[in-house]
C-alpha positions as CSV (number, residue, x, y, z in Angstrom):
1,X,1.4,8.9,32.1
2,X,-1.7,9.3,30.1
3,X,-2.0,9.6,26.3
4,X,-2.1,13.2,26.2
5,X,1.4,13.5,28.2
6,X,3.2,10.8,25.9
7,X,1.5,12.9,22.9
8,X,2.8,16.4,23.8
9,X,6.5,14.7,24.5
10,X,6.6,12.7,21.5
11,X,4.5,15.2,19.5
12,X,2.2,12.8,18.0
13,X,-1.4,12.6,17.8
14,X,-3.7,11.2,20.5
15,X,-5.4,8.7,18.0
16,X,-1.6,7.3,16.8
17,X,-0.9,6.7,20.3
18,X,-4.1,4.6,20.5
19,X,-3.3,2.8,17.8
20,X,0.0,2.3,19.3
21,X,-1.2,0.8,22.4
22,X,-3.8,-1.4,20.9
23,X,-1.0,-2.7,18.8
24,X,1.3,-3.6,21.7
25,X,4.3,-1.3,19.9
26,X,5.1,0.8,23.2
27,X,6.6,-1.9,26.2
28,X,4.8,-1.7,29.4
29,X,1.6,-0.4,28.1
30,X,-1.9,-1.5,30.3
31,X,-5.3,-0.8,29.5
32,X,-7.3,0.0,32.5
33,X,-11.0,0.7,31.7
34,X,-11.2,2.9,29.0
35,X,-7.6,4.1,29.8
36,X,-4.1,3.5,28.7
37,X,-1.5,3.1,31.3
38,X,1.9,4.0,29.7
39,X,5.3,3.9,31.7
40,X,7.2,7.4,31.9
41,X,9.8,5.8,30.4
42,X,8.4,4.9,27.3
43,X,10.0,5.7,24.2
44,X,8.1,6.4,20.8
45,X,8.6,3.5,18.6
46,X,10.2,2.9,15.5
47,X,7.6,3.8,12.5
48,X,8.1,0.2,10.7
49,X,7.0,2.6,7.6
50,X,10.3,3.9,7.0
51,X,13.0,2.0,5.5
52,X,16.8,2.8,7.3
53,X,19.0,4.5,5.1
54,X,21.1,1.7,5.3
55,X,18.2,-0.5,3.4
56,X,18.0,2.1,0.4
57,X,22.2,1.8,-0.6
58,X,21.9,-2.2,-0.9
């Protein structure tokens, strides 16, 4: 799947899903050249800039 395809599904931008990948946040990932190999079944990850809602009641 190539960054565009994971960018139209997940409806983020190209350059976050770079960033992503260089960061090892999406399993599976592979760089190949100049090109990232994601699985099809990658799921977006978890923006570690959002508390849960769970974390804002304590």
């Amino acid at each position: 799947m190539k960054k565009q395809d994971l960018k139209q599904l997940r409806s983020i931008s190209e350059r976050r899903v770079q960033k992503l990948c260089e960061e090892n946040r999406i399993p599976g990932v592979a760089k190949f050249s100049r090109m990232w190999l994601i699985p099809k079944d990658a799921e977006k990850p978890v923006d570690g800039r959002r508390k849960s809602l769970v974390d804002k009641e304590e």
